[in-house]
N, CA, C and O atoms as a MOPAC input file, in Angstrom:
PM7 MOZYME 1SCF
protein

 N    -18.49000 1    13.98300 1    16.21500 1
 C    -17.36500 1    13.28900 1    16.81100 1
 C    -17.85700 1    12.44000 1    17.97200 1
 O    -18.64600 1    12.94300 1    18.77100 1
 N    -17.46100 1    11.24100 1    18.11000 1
 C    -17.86700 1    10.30500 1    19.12800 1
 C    -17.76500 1    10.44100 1    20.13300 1
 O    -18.60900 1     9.93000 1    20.87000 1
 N    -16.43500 1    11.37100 1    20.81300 1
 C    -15.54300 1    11.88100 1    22.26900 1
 C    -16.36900 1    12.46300 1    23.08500 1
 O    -16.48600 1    12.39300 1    24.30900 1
 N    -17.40300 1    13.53500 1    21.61200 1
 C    -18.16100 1    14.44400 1    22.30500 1
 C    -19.57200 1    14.20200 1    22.48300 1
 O    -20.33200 1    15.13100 1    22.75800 1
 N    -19.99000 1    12.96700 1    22.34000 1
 C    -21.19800 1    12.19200 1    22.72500 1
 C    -21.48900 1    12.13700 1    24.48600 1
 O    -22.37000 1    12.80200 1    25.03000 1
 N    -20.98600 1    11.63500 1    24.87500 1
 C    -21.05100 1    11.66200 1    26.67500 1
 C    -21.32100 1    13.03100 1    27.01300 1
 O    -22.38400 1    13.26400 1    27.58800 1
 N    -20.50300 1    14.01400 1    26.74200 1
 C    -20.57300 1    15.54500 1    27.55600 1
 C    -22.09500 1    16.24900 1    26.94800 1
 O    -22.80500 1    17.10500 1    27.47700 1
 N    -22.31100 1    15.33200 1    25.29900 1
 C    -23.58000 1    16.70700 1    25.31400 1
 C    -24.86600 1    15.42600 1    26.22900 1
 O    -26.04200 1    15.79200 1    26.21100 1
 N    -24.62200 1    14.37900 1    26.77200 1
 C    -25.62400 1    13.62600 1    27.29400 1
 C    -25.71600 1    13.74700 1    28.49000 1
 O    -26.66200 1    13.27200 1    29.11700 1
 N    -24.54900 1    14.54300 1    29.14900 1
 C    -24.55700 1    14.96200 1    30.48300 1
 C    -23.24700 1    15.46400 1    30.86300 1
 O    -22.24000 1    14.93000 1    31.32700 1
 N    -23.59200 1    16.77500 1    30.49500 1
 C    -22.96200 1    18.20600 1    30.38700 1
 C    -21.69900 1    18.73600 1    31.43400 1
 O    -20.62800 1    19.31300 1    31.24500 1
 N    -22.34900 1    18.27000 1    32.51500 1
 C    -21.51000 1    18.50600 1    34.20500 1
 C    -20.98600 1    17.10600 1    34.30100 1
 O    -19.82000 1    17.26300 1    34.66300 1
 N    -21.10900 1    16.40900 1    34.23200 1
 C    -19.80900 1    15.18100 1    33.99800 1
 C    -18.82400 1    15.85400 1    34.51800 1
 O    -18.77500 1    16.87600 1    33.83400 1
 N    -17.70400 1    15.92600 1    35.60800 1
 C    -17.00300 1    15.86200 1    35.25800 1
 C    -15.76900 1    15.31800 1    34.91400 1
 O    -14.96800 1    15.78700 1    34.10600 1
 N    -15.60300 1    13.75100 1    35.93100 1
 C    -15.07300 1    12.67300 1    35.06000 1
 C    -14.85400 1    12.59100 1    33.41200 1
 O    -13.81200 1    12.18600 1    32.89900 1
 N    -15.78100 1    12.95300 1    32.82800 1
 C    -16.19300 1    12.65000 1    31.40400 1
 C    -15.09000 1    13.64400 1    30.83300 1
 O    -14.36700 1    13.31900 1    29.89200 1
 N    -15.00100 1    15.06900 1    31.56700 1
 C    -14.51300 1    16.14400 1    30.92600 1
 C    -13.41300 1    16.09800 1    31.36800 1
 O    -12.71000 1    16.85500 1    30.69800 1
 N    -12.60000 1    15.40600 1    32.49100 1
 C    -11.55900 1    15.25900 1    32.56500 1
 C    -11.05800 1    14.02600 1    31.73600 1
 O     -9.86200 1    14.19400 1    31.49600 1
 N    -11.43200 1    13.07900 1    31.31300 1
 C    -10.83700 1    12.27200 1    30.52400 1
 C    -10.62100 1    12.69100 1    29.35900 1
 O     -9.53700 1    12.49900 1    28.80800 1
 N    -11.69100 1    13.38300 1    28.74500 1
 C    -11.61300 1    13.84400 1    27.37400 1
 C    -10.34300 1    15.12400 1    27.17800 1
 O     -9.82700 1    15.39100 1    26.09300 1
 N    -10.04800 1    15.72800 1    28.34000 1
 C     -9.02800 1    16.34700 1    28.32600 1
 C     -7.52400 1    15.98800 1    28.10300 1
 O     -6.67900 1    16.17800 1    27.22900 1
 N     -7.61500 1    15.30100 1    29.46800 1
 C     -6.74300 1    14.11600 1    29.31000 1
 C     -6.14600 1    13.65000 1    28.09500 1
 O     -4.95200 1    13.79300 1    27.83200 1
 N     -7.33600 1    12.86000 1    27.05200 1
 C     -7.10400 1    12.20600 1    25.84900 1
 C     -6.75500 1    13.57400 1    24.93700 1
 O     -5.58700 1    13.63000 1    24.55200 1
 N     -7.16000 1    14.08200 1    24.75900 1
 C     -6.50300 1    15.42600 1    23.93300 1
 C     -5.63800 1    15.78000 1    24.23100 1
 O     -5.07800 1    16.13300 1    23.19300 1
 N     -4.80500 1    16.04200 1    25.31100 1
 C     -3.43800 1    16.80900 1    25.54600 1
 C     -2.49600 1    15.40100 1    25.00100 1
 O     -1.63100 1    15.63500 1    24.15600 1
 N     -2.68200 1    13.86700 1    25.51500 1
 C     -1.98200 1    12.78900 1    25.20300 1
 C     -1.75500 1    12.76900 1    23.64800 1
 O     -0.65100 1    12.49800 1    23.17600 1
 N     -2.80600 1    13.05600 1    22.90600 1
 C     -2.66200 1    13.26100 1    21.27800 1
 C     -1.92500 1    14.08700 1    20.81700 1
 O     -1.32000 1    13.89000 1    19.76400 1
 N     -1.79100 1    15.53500 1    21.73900 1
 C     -1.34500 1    16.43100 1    21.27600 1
 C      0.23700 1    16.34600 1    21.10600 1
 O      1.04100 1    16.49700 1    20.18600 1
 N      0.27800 1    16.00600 1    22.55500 1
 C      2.16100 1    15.50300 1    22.92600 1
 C      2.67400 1    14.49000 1    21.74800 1
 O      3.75900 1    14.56500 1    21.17200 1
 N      1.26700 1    13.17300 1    21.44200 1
 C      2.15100 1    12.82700 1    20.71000 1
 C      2.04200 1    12.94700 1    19.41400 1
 O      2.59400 1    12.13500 1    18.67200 1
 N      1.28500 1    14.02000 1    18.92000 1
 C      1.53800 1    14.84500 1    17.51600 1
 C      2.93500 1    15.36800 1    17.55400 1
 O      3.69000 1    14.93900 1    16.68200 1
 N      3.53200 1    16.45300 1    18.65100 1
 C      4.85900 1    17.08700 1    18.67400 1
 C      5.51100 1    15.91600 1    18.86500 1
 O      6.56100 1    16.35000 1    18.39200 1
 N      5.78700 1    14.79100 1    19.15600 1
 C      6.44300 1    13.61400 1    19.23800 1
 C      7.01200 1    13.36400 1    17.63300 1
 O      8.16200 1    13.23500 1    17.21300 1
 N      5.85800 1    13.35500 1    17.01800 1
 C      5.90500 1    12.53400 1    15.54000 1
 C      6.69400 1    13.76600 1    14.79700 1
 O      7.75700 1    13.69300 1    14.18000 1
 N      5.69200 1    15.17500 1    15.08200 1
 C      6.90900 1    16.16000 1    14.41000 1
 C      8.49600 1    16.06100 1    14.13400 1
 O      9.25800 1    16.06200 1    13.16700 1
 N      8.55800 1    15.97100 1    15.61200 1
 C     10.13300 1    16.01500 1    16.09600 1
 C     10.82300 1    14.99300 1    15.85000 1
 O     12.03600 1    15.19500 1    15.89200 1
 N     10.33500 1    13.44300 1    15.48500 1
 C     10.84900 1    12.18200 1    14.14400 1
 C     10.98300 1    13.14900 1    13.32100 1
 O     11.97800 1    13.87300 1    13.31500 1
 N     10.08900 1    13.26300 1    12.60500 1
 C      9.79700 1    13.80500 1    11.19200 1
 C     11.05500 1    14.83200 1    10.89800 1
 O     11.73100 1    14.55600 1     9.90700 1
 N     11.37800 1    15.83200 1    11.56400 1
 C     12.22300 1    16.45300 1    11.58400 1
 C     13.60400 1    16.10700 1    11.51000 1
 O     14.48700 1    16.42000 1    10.71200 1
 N     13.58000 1    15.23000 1    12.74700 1
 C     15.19400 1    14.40200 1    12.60200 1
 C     15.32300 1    13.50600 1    11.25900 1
 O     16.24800 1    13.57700 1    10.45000 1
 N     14.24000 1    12.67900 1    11.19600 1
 C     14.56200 1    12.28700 1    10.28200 1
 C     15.08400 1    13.13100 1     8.69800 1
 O     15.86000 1    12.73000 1     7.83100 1
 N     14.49900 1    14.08500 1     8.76500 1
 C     14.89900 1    14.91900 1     7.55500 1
 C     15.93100 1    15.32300 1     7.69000 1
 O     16.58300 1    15.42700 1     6.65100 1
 N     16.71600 1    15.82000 1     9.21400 1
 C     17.95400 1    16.33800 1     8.81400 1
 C     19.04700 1    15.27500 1     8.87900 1
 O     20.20500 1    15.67900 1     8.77100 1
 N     18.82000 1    13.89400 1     9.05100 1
 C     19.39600 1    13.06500 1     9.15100 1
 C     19.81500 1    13.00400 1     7.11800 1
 O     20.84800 1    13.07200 1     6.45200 1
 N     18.41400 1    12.85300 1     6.83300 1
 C     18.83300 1    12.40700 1     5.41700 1
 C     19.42200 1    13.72700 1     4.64800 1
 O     20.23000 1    13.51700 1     3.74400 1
 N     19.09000 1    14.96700 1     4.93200 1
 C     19.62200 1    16.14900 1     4.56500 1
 C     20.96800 1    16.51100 1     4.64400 1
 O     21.53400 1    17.12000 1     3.73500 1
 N     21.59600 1    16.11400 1     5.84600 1
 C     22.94400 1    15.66000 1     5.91800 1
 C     23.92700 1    14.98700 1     6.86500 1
 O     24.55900 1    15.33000 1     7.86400 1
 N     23.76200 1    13.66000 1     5.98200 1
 C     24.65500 1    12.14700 1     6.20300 1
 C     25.85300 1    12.64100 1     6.94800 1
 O     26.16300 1    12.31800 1     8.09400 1
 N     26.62200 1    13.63800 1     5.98900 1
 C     28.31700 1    13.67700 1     6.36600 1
 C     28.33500 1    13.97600 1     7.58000 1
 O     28.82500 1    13.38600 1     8.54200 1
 N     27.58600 1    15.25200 1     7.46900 1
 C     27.98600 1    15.62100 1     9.22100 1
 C     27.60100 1    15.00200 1    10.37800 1
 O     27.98200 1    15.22400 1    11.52700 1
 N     26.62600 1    14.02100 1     9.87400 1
 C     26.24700 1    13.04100 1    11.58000 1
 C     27.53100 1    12.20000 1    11.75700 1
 O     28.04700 1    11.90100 1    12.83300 1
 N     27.96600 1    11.86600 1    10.50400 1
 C     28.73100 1    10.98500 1    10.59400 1
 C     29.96400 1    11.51300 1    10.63000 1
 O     30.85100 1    10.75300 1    10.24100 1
 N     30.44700 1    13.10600 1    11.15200 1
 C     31.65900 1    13.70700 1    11.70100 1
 C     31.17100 1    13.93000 1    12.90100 1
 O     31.97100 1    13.46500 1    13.71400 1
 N     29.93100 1    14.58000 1    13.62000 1
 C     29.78600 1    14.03600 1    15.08400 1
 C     30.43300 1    12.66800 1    15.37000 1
 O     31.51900 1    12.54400 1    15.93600 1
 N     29.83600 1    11.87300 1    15.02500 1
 C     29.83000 1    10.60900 1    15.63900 1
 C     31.06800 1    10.08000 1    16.05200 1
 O     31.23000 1     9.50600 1    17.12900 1
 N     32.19300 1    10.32100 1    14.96900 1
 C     33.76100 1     9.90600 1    14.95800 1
 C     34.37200 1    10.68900 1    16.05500 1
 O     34.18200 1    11.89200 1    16.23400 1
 N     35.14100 1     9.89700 1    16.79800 1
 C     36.05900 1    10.90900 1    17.63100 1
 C     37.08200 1    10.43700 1    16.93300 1
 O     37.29600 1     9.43700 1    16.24700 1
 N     38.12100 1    12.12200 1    17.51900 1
 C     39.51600 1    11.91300 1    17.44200 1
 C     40.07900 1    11.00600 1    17.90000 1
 O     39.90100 1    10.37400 1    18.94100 1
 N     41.11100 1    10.88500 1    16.74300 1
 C     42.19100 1     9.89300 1    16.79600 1
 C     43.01900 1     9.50200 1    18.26600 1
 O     42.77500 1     8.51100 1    18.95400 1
 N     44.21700 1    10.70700 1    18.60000 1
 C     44.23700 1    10.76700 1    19.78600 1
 C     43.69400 1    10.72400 1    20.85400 1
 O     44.38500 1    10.41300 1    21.82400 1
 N     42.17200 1    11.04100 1    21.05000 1
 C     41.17100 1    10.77900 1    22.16100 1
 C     41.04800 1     8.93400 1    22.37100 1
 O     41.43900 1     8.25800 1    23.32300 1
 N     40.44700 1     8.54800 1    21.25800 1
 C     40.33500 1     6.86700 1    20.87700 1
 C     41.61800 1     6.12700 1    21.42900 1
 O     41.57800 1     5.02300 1    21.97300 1
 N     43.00400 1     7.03500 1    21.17700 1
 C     44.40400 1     6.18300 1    21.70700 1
 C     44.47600 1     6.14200 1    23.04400 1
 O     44.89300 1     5.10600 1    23.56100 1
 N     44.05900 1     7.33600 1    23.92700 1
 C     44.04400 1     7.81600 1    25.39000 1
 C     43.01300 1     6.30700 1    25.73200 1
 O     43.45900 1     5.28900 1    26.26200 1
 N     42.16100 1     6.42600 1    25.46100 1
 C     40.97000 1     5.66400 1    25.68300 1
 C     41.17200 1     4.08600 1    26.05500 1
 O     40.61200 1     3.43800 1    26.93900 1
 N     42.35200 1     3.58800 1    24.90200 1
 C     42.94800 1     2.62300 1    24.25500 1
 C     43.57300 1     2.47000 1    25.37300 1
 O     42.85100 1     1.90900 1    26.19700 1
 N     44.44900 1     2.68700 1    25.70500 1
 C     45.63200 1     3.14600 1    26.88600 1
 C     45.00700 1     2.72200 1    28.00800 1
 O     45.31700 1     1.62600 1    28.47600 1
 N     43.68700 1     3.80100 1    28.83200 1
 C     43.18300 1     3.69600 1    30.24300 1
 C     42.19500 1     2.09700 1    30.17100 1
 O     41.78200 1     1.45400 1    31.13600 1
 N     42.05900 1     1.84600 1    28.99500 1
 C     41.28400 1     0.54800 1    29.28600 1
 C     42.72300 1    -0.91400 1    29.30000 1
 O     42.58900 1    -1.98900 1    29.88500 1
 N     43.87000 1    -0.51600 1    28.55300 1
 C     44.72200 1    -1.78500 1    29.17900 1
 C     45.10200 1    -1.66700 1    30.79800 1
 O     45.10200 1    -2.48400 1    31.71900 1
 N     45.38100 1    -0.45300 1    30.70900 1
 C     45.89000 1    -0.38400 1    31.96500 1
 C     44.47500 1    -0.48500 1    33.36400 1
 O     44.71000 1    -0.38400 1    34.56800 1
 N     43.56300 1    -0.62700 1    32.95900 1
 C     42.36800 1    -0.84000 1    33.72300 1
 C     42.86300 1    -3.03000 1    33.82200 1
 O     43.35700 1    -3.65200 1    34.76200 1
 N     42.49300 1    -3.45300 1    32.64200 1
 C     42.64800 1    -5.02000 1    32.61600 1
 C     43.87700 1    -5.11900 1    32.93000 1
 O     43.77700 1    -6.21700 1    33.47800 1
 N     45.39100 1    -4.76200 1    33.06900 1
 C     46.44300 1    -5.03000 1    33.65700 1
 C     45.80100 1    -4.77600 1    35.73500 1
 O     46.15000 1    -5.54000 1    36.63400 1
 N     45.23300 1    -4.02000 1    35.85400 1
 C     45.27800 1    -4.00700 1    37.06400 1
 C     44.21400 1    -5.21300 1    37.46400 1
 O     44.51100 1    -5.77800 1    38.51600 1
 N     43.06800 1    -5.68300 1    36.82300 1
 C     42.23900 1    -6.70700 1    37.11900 1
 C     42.80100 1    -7.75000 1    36.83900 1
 O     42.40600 1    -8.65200 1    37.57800 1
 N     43.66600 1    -8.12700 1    36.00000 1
 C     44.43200 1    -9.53100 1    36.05900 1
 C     45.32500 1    -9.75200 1    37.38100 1
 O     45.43700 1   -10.80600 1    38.00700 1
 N     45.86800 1    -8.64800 1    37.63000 1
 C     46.84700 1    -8.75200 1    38.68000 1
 C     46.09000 1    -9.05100 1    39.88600 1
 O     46.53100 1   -10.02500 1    40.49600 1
 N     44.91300 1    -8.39700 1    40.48000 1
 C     43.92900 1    -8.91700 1    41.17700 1
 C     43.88800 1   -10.14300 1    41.33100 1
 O     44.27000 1   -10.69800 1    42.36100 1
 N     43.22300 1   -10.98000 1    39.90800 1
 C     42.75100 1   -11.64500 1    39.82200 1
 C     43.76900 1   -13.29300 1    40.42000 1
 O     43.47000 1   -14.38500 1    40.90100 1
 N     44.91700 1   -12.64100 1    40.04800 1
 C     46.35200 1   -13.41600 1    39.70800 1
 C     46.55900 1   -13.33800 1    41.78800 1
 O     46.64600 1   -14.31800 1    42.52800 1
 N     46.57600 1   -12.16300 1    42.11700 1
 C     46.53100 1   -12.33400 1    43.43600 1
 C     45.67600 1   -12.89800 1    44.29100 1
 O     46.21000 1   -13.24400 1    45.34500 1
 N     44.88900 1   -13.04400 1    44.22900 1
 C     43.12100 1   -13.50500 1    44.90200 1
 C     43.24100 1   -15.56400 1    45.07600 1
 O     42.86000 1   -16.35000 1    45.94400 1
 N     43.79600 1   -15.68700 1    44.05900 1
 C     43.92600 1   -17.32300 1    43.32700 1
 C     45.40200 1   -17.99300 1    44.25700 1
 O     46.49300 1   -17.46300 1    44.47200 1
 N     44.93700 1   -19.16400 1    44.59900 1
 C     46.15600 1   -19.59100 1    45.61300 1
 C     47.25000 1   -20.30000 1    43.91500 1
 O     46.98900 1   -20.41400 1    42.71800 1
 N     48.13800 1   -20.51700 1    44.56100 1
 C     48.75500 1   -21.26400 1    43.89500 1
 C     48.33000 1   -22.55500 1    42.79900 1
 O     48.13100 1   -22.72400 1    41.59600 1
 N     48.33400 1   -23.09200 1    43.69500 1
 C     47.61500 1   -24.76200 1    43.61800 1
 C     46.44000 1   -24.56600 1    42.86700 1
 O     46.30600 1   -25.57300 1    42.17200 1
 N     45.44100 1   -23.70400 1    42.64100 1
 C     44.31500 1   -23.34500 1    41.57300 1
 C     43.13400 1   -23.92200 1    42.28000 1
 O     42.16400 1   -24.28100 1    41.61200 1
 N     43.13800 1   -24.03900 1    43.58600 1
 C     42.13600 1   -24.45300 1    44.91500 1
 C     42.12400 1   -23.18500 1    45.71400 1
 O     43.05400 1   -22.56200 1    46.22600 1
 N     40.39700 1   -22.88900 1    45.68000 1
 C     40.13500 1   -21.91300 1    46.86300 1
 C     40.21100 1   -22.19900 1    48.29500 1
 O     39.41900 1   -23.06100 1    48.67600 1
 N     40.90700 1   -21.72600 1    49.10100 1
 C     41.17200 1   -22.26900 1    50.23700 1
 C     39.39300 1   -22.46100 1    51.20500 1
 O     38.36400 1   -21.87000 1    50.87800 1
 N     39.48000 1   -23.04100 1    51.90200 1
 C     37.87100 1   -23.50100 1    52.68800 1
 C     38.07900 1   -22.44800 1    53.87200 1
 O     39.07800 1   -22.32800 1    54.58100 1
 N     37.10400 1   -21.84600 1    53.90600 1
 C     36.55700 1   -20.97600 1    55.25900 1
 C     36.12200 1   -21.48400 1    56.22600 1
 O     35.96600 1   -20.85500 1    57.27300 1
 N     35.80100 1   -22.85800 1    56.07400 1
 C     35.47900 1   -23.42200 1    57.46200 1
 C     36.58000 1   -23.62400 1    58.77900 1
 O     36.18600 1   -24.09200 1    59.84700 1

């Protein structure tokens, strides 16, 4: 193995032996990385339905939702409607 070329050429390195450590634990993490795709991905394709009953919310939740966001833009128009002179000219601060 090539990694292990430097350490048998000079043994007490230990720069050398901390990098090579280094690079091995980074591989390792991202071996369990790829697992843990690998995995999702399988239970993804194993089963469709139920991701896709997580994913949906209730009906009634979605209406509540529906609701606090007009009444959010009713209060920013009114702002907005207040802030604005008449005439559709910002008045000068000078």
């Amino acid at each position: 193995m090539l990694i292990n070329n430097p350490l048998k050429l000079k043994p007490n390195d230990f720069e050398t032996k901390k990098n090579l450590m280094l690079a091995k634990k980074m591989l390792q993490l991202q071996q369990q990385e790829n697992q843990q795709q690998q995995k999702q991905n399988q239970q993804q394709k194993q089963d469709p339905q139920n991701q896709q009953k997580q994913q949906k919310m209730p009906e009634d939740e979605a209406k509540r939702l529906m609701q606090l966001m007009d009444e959010q833009d009713k209060k920013t128009q009114e702002k907005i409607r207040k802030g604005t002179p008449k005439n559709g000219r910002a008045s000068k601060d000078w």
